[in-house]
Structures are given as C-alpha cells and as structure tokens.
C-alpha positions in Angstrom: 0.0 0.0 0.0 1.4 3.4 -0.8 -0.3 5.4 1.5 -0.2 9.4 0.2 -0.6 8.7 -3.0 -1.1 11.2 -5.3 -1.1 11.4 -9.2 1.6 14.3 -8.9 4.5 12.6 -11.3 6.8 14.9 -9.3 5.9 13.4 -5.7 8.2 10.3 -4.4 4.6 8.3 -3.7 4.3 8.7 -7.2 7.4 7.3 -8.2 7.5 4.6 -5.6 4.1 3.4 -6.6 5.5 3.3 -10.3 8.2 1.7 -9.9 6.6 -1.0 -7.3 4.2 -1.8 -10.0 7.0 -2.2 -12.7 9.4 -4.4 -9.8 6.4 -6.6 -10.0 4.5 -5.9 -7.4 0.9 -5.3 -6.3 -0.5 -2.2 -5.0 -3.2 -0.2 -3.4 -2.8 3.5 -3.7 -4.3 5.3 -0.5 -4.7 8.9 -0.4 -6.7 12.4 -0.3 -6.4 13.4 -4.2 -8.0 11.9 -7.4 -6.4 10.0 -9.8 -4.6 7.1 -10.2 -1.0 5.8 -10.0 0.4 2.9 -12.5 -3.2 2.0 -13.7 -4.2 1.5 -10.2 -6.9 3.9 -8.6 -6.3 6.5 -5.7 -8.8 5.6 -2.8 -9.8 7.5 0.4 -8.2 6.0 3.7 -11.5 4.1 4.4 -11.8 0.4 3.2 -9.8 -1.7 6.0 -7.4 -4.2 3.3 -6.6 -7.5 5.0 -4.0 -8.7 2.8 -0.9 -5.6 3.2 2.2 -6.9 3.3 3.7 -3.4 3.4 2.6 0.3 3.6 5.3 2.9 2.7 4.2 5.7 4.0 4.3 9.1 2.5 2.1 11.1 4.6 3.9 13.9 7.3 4.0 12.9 11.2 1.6 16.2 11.5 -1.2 14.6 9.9 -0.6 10.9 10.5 -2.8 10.8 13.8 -6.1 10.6 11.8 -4.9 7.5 10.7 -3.3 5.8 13.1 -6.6 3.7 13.3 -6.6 2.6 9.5 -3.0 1.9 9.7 -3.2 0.0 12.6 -6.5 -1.4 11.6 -5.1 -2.9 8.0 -2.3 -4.4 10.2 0.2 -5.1 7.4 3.4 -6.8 8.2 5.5 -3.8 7.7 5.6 0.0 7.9 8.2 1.5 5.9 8.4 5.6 7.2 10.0 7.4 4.5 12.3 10.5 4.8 10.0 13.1 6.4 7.7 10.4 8.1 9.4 9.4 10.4 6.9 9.2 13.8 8.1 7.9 17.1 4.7 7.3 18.4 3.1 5.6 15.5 6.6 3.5 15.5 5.9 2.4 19.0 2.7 2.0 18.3 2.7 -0.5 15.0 5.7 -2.3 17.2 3.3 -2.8 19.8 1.1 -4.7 17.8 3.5 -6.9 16.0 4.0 -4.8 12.6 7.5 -4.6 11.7 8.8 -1.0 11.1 11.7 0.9 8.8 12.8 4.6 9.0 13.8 3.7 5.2 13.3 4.9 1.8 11.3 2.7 -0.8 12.8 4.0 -3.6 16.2 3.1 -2.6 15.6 -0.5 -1.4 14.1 -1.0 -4.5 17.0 0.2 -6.0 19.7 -1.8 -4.6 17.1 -4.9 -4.5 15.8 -4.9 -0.7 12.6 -4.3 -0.9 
C-alpha cells in the first residue's frame, strides 16, 4: 500500500508506486487526491485491506494521527516511514502490535534490491 498517493509525477509516492508496480509488485494506492498511480486507482483511507504486506508511508508525522486507526487497523506486516515520516509514536505503536517498522526509503531499497 502506498499510503499518500497522489497522481503528482513529481511526488516520491508517485514514483515509488510506479516503480513498485514495474518491480512486479501489487498495489493499493491510498490517499486524499483523485487519480490514479500505475493503472491503479487513488482511494480515500476508508476500506480496511486485510492482505498488506507493506505500507510505505508518504504522509507527514503532522497529519498521521487521523490514521493511526486505519494503519493500525489494516495491520500489514511492515511499515516502511520514509524520509519526512518518520513518527516515534506511530513506531511504538505498530511495534506494539507486532507490525515490523523501517525509518527507510522505498525507492532506494528498491534500487539496490531490498525491498
């Protein structure tokens, strides 16, 4: 899940949901903005997905708190913070509840192949 998706080409959720679909992989584009990312369709943060292996999250610390519950809630294996989303709290947390976390960047894991 790429979760601040928007169909900005200039944004790094853009990019990383590209090139995620092109390494082969599936995704669901979350965010606030219309559109859609690699064929796949932007939605709101409001359907619960059961089946997340990974968010990579490209929303700001500031307004993460609105969605601590859907993140928590989809309870994917792994949360990948990206530079600039980087949250202590939300960290502790996802940890708390058995979902692995990264201060990382998506782009360069996929990159070097450790995604």
């Amino acid at each position: 899940m790429v979760l601040g998706a928007t169909p900005d080409a200039s944004r790094y959720a853009n990019l990383a949901a590209n090139r995620l679909v092109r390494s082969g992989h599936s995704i669901v584009n979350v965010g606030i903005k219309t559109g859609e990312i690699a064929g796949v369709p932007i939605e709101k943060p409001e359907t619960i997905h059961n089946d997340i292996d990974t968010i990579t999250l490209y929303v700001g610390p500031i307004n993460q708190p609105p969605l601590y519950d859907y993140i928590l809630n989809t309870h994917p294996k792994r949360i990948i913070f990206n530079p600039g989303t980087e949250n202590s709290e939300l960290r502790r947390m996802a940890n708390d509840k058995g979902i692995e976390t990264e201060y990382a960047c998506t782009l360069v894991m996929l990159s070097v192949g450790q995604y």
